[in-house]
C-alpha positions as CSV (number, residue, x, y, z in Angstrom):
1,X,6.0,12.2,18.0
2,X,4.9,15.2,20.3
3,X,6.8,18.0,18.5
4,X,3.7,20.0,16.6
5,X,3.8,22.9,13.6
6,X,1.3,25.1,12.7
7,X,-0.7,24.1,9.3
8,X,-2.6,26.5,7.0
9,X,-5.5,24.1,7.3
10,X,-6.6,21.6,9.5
11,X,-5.9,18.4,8.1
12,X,-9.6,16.9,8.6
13,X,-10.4,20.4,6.5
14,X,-7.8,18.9,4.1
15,X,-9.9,15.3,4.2
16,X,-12.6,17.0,3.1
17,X,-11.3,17.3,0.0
18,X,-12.0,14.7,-2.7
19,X,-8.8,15.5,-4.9
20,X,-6.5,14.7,-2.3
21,X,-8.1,11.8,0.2
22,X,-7.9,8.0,-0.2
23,X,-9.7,7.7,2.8
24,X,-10.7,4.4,5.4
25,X,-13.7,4.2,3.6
26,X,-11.9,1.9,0.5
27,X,-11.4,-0.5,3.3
28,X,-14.8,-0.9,3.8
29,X,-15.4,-3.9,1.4
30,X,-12.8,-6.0,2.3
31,X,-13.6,-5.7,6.1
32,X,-17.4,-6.2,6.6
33,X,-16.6,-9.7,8.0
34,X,-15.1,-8.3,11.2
35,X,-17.0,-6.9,14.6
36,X,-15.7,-3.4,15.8
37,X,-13.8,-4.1,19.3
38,X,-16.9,-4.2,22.2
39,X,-16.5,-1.5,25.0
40,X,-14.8,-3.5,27.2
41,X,-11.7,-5.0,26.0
42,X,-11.3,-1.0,24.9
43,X,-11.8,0.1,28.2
44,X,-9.8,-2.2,29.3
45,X,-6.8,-1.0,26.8
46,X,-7.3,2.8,27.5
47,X,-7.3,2.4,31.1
48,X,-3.7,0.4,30.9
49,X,-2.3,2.7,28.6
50,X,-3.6,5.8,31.2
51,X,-1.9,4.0,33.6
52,X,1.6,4.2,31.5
53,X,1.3,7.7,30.8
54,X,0.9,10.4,32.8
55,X,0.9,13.2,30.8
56,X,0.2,14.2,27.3
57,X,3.1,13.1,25.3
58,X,4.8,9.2,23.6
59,X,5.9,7.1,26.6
60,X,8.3,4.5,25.9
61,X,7.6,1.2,27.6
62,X,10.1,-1.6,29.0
63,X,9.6,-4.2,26.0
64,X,11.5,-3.1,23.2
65,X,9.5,-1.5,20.3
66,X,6.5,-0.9,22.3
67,X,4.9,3.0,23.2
68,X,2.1,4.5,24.7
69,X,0.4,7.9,24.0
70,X,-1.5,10.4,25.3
71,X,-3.1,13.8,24.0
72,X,-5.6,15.5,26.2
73,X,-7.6,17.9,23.7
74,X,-7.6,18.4,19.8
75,X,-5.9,20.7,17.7
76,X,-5.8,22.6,14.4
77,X,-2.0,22.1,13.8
78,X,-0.2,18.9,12.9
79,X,2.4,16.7,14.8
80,X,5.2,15.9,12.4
81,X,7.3,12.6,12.9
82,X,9.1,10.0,11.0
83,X,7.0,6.3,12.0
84,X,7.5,2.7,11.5
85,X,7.0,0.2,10.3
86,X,4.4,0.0,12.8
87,X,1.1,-0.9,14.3
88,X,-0.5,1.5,15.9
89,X,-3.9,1.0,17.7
90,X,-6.1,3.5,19.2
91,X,-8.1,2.6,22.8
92,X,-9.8,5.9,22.4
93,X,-10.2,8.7,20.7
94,X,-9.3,9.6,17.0
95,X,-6.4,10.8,14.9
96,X,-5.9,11.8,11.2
97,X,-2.8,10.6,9.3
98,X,-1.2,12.6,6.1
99,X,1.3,11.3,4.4
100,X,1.8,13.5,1.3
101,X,-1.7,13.7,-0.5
102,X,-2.9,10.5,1.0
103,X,-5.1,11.3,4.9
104,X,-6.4,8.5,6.7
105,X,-8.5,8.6,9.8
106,X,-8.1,6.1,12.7
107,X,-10.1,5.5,15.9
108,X,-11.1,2.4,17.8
109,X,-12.9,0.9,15.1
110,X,-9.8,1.2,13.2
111,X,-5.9,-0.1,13.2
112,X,-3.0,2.0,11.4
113,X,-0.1,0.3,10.2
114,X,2.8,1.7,8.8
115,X,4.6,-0.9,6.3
116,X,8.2,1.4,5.9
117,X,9.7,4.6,7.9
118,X,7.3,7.4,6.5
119,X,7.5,10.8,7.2
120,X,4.2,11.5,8.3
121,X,2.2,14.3,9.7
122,X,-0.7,13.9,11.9
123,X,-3.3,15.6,14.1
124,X,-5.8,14.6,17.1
125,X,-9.4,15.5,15.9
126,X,-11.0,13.8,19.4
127,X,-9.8,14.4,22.6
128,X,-10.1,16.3,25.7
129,X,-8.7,15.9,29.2
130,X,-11.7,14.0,30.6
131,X,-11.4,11.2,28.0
132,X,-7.9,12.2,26.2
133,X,-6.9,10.4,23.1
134,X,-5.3,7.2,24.1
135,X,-3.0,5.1,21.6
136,X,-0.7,1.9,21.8
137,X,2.4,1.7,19.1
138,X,4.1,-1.3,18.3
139,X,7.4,-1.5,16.0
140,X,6.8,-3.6,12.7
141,X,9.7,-6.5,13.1
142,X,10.2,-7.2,9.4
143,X,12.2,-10.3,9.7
144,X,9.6,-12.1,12.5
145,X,6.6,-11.2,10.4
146,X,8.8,-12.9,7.3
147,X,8.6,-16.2,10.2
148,X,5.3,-16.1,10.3
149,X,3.7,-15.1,7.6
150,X,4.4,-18.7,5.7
151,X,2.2,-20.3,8.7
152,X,-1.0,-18.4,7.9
153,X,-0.6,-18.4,4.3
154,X,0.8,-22.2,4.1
155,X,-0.2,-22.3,0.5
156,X,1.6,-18.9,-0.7
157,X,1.8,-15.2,0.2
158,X,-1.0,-14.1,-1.9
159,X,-0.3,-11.0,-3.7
160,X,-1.6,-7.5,-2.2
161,X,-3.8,-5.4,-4.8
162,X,-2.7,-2.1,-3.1
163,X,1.0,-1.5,-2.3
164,X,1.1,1.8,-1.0
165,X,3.1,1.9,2.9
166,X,0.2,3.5,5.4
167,X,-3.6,1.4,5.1
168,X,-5.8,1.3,7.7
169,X,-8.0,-1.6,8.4
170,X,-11.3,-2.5,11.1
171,X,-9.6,-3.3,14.1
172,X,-10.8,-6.5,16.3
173,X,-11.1,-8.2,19.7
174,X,-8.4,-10.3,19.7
175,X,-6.1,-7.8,18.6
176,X,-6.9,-5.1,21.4
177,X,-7.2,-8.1,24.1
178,X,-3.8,-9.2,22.8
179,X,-2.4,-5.5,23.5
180,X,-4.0,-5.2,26.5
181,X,-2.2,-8.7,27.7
182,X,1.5,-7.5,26.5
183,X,0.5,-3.9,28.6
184,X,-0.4,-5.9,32.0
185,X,3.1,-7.5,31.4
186,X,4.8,-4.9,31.8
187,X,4.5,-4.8,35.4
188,X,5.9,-8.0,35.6
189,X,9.4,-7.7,34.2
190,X,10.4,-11.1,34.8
191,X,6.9,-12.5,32.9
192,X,7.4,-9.2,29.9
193,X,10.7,-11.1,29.1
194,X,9.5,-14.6,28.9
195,X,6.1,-13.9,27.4
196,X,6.3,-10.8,26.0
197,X,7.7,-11.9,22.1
198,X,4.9,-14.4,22.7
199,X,2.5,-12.0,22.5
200,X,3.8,-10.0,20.0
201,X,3.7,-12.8,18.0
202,X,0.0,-13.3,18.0
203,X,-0.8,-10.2,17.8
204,X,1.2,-10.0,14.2
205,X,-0.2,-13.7,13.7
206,X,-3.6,-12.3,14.4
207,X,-2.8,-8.9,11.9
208,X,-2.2,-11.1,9.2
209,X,-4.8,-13.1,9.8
210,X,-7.7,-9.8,9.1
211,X,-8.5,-8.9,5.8
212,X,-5.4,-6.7,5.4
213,X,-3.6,-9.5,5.9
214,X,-1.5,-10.0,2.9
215,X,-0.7,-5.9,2.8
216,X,1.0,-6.8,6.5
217,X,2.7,-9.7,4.8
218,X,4.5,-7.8,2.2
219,X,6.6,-6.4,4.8
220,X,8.3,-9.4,5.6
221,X,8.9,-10.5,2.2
222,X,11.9,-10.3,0.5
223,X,10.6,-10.0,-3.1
224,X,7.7,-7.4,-2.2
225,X,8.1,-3.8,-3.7
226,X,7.5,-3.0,-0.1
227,X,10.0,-4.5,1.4
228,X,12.5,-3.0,-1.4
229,X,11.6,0.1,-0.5
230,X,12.0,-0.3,2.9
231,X,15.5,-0.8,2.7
232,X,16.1,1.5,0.1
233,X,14.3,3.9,2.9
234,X,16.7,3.0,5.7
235,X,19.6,3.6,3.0
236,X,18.3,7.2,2.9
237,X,17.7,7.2,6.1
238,X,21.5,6.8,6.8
239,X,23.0,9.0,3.9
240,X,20.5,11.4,4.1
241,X,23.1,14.4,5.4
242,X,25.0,13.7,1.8
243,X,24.5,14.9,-1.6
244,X,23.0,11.7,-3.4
245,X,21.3,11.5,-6.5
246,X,17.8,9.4,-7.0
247,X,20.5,6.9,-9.3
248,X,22.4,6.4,-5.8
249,X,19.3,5.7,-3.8
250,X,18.4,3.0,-6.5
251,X,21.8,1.1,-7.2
252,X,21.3,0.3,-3.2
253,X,18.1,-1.8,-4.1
254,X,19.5,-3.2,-7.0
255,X,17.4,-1.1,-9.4
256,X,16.9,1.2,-12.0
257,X,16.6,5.1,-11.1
258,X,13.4,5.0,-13.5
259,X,12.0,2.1,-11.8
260,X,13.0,3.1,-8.5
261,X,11.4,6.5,-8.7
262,X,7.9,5.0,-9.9
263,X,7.8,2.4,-7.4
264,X,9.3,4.7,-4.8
265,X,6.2,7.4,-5.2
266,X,4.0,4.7,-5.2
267,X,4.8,3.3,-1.8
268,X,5.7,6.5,0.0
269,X,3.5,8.9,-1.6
270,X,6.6,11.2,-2.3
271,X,9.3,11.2,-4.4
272,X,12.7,9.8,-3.4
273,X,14.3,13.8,-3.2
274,X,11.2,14.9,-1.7
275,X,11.6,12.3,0.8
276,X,14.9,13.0,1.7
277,X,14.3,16.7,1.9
278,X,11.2,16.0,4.6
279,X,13.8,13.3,6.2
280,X,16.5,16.6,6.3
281,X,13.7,19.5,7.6
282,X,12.3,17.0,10.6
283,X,15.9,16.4,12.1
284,X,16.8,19.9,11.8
285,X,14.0,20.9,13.6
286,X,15.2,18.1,16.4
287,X,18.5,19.1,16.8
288,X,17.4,23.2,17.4
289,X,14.5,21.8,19.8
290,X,16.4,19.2,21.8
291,X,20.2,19.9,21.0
292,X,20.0,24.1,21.0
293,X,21.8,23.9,17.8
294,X,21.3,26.9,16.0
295,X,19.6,27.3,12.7
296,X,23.2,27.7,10.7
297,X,24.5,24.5,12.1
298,X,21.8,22.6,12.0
299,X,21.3,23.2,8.6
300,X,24.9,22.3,7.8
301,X,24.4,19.5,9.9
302,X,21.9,17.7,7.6
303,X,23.4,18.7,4.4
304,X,22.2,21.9,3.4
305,X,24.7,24.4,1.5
306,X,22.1,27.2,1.8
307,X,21.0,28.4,5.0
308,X,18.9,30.8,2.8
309,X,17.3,27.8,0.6
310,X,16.8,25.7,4.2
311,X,15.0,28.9,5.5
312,X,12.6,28.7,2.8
313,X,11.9,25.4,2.9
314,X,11.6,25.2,6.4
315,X,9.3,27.8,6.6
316,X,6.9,26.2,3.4
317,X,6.8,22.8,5.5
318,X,6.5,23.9,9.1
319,X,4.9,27.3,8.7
320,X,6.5,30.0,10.2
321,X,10.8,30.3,10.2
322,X,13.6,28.3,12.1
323,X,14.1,30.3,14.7
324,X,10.2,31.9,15.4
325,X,8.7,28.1,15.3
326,X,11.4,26.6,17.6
327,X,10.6,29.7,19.9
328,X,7.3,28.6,19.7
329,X,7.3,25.4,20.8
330,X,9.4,25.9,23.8
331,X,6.7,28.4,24.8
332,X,4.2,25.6,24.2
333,X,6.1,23.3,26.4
334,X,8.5,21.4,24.3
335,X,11.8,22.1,26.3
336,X,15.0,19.8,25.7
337,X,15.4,17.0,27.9
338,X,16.9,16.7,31.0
């Protein structure tokens, strides 16, 4: 989540843009019944997730599926990651989300979640080291939100009107006291065990329970487009390395390429070979920053026959080739782990 890439724009420049925004304000009508978080319970999350990182960069934390972040100043270039299903919820400060044309903007007043494992680009447009931006992640359990969905909704999973796989919603209260709760559990290891799936459970309990609520739902169910998707996602997600055809990634959902493709786009805002080729560019990029594999093996590695072709399209996502951008990002910092 830390490794960055230089953009030709800026992506708020980009959200400027009519043509290629669906931005938080279509949320606004379905959540004027809720409050913004008050001052408080957000201080009271930033300073517990300051305490759990101590530098700028994605802290894992001791309950599984849980991370804390940290950036201390903006930038004009774009982190680029692969994320969820998720939650993520922001104590402080302010981020913009791409995911293909789609950009969404989340702050305090906002939550993020992440319905499937999208490719996604993003970029810090409020931070500084004073008050840095300051975010908690939790991993999307599909099967435990498919338990507790049916007990808010005891009448039916009503149907979402939007299925797309990143929406933002107003965040509340509850929700950021709930985090903070699970954070100052976490220095109890004894008590995070016990009480920690506790938590997590009202804090999905109280997701569903917003205006969003049925969008959060369709990732538990079965039927959903979503939830298809999502496994036809983690099916690419595993073959990606291979030469498979858009029929392939549909016969492992149980559909037809044609419907597969349209429903695919819809969710992920990218096309099932466009997907895959983001899915092949991001680990490449891993394996040269944090393996020292060279461009020619790592290329080979994910499934590329041309290290010519891969050079091209490397250079068209991350701006700038394999070898000058890794250099570049070592000198920024981003060394492999010890």
């Amino acid at each position: 989540m830390t490794v960055t890439a230089r953009l030709a724009q800026p992506l708020r420049e980009r959200a400027r843009r009519p043509d290629d925004l669906r931005t938080v304000a279509r949320f606004a009508a379905e959540d004027t019944t809720l409050a913004s978080p008050g001052t408080i319970a957000l201080r009271r999350l930033a300073n517990l997730l300051a305490s759990y990182t101590p530098h700028d960069g994605a802290f894992q934390l001791r309950l599984p599926g849980t991370w804390a972040v940290r950036v201390s100043r903006t930038s004009t270039e774009a982190s680029y990651a692969t994320v969820g299903p998720a939650l993520c919820v922001a104590a402080q400060g302010a981020k913009v989300i791409m995911l293909g044309r789609e950009v969404l903007e989340y702050d305090p007043e906002h939550l993020l979640v992440l319905a499937l494992g999208l490719p996604i680009s993003s970029q810090v447009t409020r931070a500084s080291r004073q008050d840095p931006y300051l975010g908690f992640v939790l991993e999307l359990d599909p099967s435990r939100i498919a338990e507790l969905a049916p007990r808010v909704f005891p009448r039916g999973i009503p149907k979402a009107s939007d299925i797309g796989g990143l929406f933002a919603g107003r965040s509340t209260d509850p929700i950021v006291d709930a985090a903070s709760r699970l954070l100052e559990l976490l220095a109890h290891p004894d008590d995070a065990h016990l009480l920690g799936p506790l938590v997590v459970d009202e804090i999905l309990i109280r997701l569903l329970r917003t205006p969003f609520g049925r969008r959060v739902a369709q990732i538990g169910n079965p039927k959903s487009g979503v939830q298809q998707i999502g496994e036809a996602v983690t099916w690419i997600r595993a073959h990606f390395a291979h030469p498979v055809t858009v029929e392939d990634m549909a016969k492992s959902v149980y559909m037809s390429a044609s419907s597969f493709h349209q429903r695919f786009k819809a969710i992920t805002s990218m096309s099932p070979l466009q997907y895959q080729k983001v899915l092949r560019l991001h680990e490449t990029r891993r394996l040269m920053l944090f393996q020292n594999m060279d461009a020619t093996d790592a290329c080979r590695r994910v499934g590329y026959v041309s290290p010519s072709q891969f050079s091209r399209e490397y250079s068209r996502f991350f701006g700038s080739a394999p070898v000058r951008d890794i250099a570049r990002l070592r000198e920024e910092g981003f060394a492999p782990p010890d």
